[in-house]
C-alpha positions in Angstrom: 160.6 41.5 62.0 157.6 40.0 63.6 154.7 41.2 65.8 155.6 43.6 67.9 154.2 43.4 71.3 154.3 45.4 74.9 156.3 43.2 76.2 158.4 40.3 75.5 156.8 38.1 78.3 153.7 37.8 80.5 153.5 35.9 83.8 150.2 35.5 85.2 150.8 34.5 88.9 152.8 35.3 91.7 153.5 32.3 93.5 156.4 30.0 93.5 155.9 29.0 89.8 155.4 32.7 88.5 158.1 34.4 90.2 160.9 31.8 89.2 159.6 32.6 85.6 159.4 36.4 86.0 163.0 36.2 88.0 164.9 34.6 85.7 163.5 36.2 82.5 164.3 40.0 84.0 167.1 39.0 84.8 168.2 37.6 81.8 167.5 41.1 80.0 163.5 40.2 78.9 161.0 42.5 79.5 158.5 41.4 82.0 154.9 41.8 82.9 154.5 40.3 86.0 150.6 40.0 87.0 149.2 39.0 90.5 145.3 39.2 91.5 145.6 39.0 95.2 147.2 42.6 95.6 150.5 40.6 97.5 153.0 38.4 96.0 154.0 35.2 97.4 151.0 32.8 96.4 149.2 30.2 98.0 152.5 28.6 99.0 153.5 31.6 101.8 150.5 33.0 102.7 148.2 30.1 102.8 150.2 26.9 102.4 153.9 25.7 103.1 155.1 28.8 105.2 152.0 29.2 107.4 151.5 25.5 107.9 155.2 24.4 108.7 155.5 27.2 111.3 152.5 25.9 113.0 153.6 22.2 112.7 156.5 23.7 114.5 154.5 25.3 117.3 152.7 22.4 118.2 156.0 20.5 117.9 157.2 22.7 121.1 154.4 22.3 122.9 154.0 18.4 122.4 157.5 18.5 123.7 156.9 20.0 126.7 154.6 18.3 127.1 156.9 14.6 127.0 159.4 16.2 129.6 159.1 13.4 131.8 160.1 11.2 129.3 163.4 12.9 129.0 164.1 13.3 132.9 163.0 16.8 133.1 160.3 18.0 135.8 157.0 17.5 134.2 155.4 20.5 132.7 151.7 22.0 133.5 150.7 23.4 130.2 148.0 25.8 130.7 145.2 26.4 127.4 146.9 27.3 124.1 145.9 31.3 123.0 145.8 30.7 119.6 145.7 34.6 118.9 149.4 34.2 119.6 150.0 31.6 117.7 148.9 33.4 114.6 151.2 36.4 115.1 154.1 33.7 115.3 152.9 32.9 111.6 152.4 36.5 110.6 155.8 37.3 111.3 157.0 34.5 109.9 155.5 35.0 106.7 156.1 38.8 106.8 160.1 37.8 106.9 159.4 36.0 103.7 157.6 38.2 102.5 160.6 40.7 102.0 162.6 38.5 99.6 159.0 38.4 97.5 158.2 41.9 97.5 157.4 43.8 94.6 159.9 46.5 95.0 163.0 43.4 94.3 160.8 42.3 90.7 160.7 45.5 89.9 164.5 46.3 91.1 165.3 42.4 88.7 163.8 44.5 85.9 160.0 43.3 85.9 157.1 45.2 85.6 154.1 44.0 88.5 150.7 45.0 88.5 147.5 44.0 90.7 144.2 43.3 89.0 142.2 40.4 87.3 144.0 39.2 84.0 141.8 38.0 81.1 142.5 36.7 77.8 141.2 38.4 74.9 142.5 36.4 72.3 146.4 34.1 72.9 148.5 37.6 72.6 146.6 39.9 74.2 145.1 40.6 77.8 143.0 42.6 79.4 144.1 43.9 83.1 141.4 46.0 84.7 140.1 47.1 82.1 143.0 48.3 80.2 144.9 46.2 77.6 148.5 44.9 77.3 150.2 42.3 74.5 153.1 39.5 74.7 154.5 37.3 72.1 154.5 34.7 75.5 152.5 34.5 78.4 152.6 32.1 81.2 149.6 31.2 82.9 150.8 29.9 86.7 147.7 31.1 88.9 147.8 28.2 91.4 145.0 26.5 92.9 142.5 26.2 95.5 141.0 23.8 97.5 138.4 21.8 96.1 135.2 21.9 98.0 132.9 18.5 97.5 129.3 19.2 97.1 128.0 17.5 100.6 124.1 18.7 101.9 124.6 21.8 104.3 128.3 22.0 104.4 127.9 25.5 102.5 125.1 26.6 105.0 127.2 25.1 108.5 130.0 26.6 107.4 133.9 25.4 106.2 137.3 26.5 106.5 139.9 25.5 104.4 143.9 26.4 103.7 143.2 29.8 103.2 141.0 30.5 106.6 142.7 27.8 109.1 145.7 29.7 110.1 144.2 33.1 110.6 141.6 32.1 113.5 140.7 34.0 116.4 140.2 30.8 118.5 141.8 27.5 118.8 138.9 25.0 117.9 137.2 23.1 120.1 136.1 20.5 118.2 137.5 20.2 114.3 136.5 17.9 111.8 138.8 17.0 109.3 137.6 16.4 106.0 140.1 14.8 104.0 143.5 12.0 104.7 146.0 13.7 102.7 148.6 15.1 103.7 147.1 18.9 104.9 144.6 16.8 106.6 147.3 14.9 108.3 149.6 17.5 109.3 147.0 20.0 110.3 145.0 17.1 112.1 148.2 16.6 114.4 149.1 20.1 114.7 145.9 21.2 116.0 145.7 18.4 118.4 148.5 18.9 119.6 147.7 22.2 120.5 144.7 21.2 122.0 141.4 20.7 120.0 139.7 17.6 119.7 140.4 16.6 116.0 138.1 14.1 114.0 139.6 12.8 110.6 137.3 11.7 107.8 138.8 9.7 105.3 137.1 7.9 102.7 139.5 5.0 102.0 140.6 2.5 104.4 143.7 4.1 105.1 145.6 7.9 105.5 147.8 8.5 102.7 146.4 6.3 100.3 149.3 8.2 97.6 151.8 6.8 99.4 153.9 3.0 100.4 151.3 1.5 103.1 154.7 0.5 104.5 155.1 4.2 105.2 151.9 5.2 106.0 150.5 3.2 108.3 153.5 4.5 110.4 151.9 7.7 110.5 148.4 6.4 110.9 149.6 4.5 113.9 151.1 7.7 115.6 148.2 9.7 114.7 146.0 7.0 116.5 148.5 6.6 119.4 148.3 10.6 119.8 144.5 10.2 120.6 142.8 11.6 116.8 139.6 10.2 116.0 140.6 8.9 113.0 137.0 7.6 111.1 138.3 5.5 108.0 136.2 4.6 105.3 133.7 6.7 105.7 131.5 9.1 103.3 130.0 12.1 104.8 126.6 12.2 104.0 125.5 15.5 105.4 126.4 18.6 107.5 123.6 19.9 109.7 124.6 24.1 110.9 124.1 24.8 114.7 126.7 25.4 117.7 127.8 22.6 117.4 127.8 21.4 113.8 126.3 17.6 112.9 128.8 15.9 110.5 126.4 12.8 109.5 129.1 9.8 108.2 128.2 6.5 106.7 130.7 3.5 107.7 130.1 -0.2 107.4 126.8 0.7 106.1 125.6 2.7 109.3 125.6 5.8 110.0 127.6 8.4 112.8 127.3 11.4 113.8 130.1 13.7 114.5 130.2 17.0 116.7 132.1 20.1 115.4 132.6 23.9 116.2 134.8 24.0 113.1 135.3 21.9 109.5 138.4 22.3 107.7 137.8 21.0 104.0 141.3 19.0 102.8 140.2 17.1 99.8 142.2 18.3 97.5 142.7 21.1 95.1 141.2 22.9 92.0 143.4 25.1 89.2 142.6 28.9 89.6 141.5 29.4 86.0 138.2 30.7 85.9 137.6 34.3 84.6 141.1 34.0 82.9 139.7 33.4 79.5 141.2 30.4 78.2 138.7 29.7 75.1 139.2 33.0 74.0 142.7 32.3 73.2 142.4 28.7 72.1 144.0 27.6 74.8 142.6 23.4 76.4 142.3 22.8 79.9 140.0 20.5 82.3 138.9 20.7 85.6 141.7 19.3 86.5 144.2 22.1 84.8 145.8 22.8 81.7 146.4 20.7 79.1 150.1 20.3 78.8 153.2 18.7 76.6 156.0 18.0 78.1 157.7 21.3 77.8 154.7 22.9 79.4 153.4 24.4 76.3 149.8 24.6 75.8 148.0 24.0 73.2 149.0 27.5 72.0 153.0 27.0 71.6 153.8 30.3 73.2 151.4 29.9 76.0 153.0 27.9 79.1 151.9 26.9 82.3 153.5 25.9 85.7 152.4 25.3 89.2 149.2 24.2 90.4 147.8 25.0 86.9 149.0 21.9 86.1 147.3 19.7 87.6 149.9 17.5 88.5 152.2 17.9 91.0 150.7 20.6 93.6 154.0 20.8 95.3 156.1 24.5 95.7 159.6 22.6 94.7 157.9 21.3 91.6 156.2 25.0 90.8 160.1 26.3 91.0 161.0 23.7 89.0 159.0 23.9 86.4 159.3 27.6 86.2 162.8 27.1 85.0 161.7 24.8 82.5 159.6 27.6 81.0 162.1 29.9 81.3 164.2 27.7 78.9 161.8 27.2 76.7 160.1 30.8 76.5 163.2 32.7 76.8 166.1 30.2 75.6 163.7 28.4 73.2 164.9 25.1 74.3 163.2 22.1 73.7 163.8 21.5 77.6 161.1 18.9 78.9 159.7 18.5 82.7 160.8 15.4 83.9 159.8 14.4 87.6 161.0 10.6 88.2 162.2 11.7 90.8 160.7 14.8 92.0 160.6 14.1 96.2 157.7 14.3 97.9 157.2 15.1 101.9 154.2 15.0 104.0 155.4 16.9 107.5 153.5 14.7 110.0 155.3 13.2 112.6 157.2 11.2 111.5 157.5 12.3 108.5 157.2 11.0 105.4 159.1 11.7 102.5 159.7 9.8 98.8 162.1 10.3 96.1 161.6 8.1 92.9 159.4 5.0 92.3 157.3 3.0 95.1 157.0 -0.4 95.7 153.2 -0.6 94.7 154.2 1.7 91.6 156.8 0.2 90.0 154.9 -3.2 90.2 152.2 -1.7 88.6 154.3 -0.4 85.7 155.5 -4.2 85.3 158.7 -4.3 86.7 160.4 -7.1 88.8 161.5 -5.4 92.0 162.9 -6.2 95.5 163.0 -4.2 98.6 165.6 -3.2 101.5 164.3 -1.6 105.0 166.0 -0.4 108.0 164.3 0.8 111.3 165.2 3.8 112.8 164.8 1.5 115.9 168.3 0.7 115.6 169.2 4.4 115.1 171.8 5.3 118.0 170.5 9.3 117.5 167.0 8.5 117.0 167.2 6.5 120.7 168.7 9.5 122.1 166.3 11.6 121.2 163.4 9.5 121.7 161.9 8.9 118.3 162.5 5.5 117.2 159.4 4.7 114.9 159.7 4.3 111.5 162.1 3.2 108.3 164.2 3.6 105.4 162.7 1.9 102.4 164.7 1.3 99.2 163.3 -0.2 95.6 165.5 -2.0 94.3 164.7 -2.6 90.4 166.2 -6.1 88.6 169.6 -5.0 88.3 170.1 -4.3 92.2 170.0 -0.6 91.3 167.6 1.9 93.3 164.5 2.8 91.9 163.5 4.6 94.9 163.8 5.2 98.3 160.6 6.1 100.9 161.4 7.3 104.4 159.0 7.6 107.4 160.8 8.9 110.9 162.6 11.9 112.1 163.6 14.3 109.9 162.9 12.1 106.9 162.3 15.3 104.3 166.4 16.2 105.2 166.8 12.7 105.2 165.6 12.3 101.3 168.0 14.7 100.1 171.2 12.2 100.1 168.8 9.9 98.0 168.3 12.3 95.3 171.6 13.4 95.1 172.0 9.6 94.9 169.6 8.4 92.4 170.1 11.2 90.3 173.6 10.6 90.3 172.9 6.8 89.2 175.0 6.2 92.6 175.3 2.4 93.3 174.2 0.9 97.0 178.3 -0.3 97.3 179.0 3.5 97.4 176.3 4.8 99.3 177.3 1.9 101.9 180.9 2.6 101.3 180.5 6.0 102.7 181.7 7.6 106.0 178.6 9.4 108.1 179.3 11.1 110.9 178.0 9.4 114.5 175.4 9.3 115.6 173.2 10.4 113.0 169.9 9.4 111.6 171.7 9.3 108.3 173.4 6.6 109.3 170.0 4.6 108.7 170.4 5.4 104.5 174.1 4.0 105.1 172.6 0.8 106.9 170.1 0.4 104.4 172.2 0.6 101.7 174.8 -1.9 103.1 172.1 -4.5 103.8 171.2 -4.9 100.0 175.0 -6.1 99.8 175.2 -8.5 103.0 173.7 -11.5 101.7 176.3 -11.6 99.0 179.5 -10.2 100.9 178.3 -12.8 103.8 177.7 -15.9 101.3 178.8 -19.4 102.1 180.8 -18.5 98.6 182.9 -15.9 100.1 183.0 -17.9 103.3 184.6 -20.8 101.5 187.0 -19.0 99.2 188.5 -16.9 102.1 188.8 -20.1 104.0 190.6 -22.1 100.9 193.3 -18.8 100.3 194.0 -17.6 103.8 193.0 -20.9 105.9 190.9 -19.2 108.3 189.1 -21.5 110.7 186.2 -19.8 112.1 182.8 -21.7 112.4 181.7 -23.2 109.3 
């Protein structure tokens, strides 16, 4: 017998990554110390992130609706000041809903033991929580992130929002600065526009979405500039001078602007919540950017994981689920399971959307491989004319065998959209079946289909074919 320890496991974090950890390990018969500062489970994800921001991406989805009636033969449509106190008690009851299926009472009903306090390593087996002390022979640290605030003169003294503040306002803003051309800064820049505050986006680089295809993004960038934001591209913010309203002092082209704001919303990325957990006390590596990680999500202590945000990697809530079931593999099953994201998808819920599964042009170049490329408009799209959003395309890499490498999507619906492609590229399914198969009309799927079936035109069309059909069945159409 070894060590014997309170419990068999230790999760520290209750977002996405530490409850699929905590889930599956009660369930499986392990017993569970499930460990959440914030006094609510749920994480960044439903309180602060995904939930929150998608329902109020919706909201100003309705309203910039009725606000196009005309373009649908409807009567037009006065649309008096948005009250955003409204607004946020749509997104309180939404999350409250959630809420339910993360509540503590269904751990504890799996089998898990939860508790609300500060966590700290005092050495890698044993924790201190408020002041009292508990042991595990593992421990998962997935304590999520938080936004990342640059160090720019005055912005502390003006004043900042950021993910957690933005949705829990008393007031729409009047004027909001942007800080940031990511994808919160994009979807929250349109959202609030849309619902009626004069938005400003600062972006550094010359372009939005500088992860992403430019194919892609510039689609989005267009719309957002069509819309009426202020997008300021290549542009440093030099300072932030307090008052009513707040100075946002910008350098561009080597001069310098000056932007008003009631409110700044800082979206320039994210930092790893691991301060005050102790790391060095139990021997465990990180960086500011997370932990330091192999590729089963061990640290550099064996039977200390990570997942989530801790990471550093892949800040999404579909990779934190993920890789909480590769921990519980390799902490409960002891599996040498390894993360593997090739092609973990991506979505950025602008509109149009945006949404990736696998390798990019630009990526797959730069890892020195021959590609090619297939598009399709959705401006051919039968549904997407009916329903008046034509902008946008299916793009598919096609690596030196004809094969997909990936597939990028920017239009309506493209997040549902990437779901046949990684069904498809994870299945190693060839563009001849993809083509091949029957969708039902008229949908925007049909645009995949197309896209597929035009990487096999120029050979099913070939003078070849031409001349061989011609030669065994005499056909005499135009040469």
């Amino acid at each position: 017998m070894g060590a014997r320890y309170d419990y068999d496991l230790a999760v520290l974090g209750g977002g996405a990554a530490g409850l699929t950890v905590a889930a599956g390990a009660a369930r499986l018969g392990v017993k569970v110390l499930l460990v959440e500062r914030e006094g609510r489970l749920g994480g960044d994800c439903l309180h602060f992130g995904c939930v929150p921001s998608k329902t109020l991406i919706a909201t100003a989805r309705a309203r910039r609706m009725m606000a196009r009636a005309g373009e649908f033969g409807l009567p037009e449509v006065a649309l008096p000041p948005v009250d955003f106190a409204l607004v946020r008690r749509r997104i309180e009851a939404v999350i409250a809903a959630i809420q339910q299926h993360d509540s503590p009472e269904r751990f504890r009903g799996l089998g898990a033991e939860v508790r609300f306090g500060e966590a700290r390593f005092l050495d890698d087996h044993v924790l201190e929580i408020d002041g009292g002390r508990v042991s595990a022979a593992r421990i998962v640290v997935a304590t999520g992130s938080r936004a990342a605030v640059p160090d720019i003169p005055g912005l502390a003294e003006a004043g900042f929002l950021t993910n957690r503040e933005i949705f829990s306002l008393e007031r729409l803003p009047e004027r909001l600065v942007i800080l940031g051309g990511g994808p919160i800064a994009v979807e929250m820049g349109q959202a609030f526009f849309r619902l009626g505050s004069k938005v400003t986006l600062v972006q550094r680089s010359a372009r939005i979405l500088t992860r992403e295809d430019a194919d892609l993004a510039t689609v989005v960038q267009a719309r957002l500039a069509a819309e009426g934001l202020d997008l300021r591209l290549g542009a440093k913010v030099v300072s932030v001078t307090p008052g009513a309203p707040k100075t946002v002092t910008l350098e561009r082209d080597g001069r310098r602007e000056a932007v008003a704001a009631t409110d700044i919303l800082v979206a320039m990325g994210r930092a790893p919540n691991l301060e005050g957990l102790g790391l060095d006390a139990a021997g465990v590596v990180h960086t500011k950017k997370g932990l330091v990680l192999d590729a089963r999500l061990r640290s550099s202590r064996s039977h200390i994981f990570g997942a989530g945000d801790v990471t550093g990697e892949h800040l999404f809530t579909h990779a934190a689920g993920y890789e909480g079931g590769v921990v519980v593999a390799g902490a409960v099953f002891r599996l040498p399971k390894k993360a593997e994201y090739r092609l973990l998808p991506r979505c950025v819920y602008a509109e149009p959307e945006l949404a990736v599964v696998g390798a990019t042009e630009d990526g797959a170049r730069k890892a020195g491989l021959a590609v090619t490329t297939i598009t399709e408009p959705f401006s051919g799209n039968d549904r997407a004319r009916a329903e008046g959003e034509t902008e946008g395309l299916v793009k598919i890499v096609l690596g030196d065998k004809g094969r997909p490498l990936g597939v990028g999507i920017v239009g309506p619906d493209a997040g549902e959209l990437a779901g046949e492609w990684v069904a498809a590229l994870a299945g190693k399914v060839g563009l001849g079946t993809l083509s091949g198969a029957v969708h039902p009309y008229p949908t925007l799927a049909e645009t995949s289909k197309r896209a597929a079936g035009r990487g096999l035109e120029a050979k099913l069309f070939s003078p070849v074919v031409r001349r061989v059909l011609r030669l065994f069945f005499g056909y005499r159409g135009k040469r």
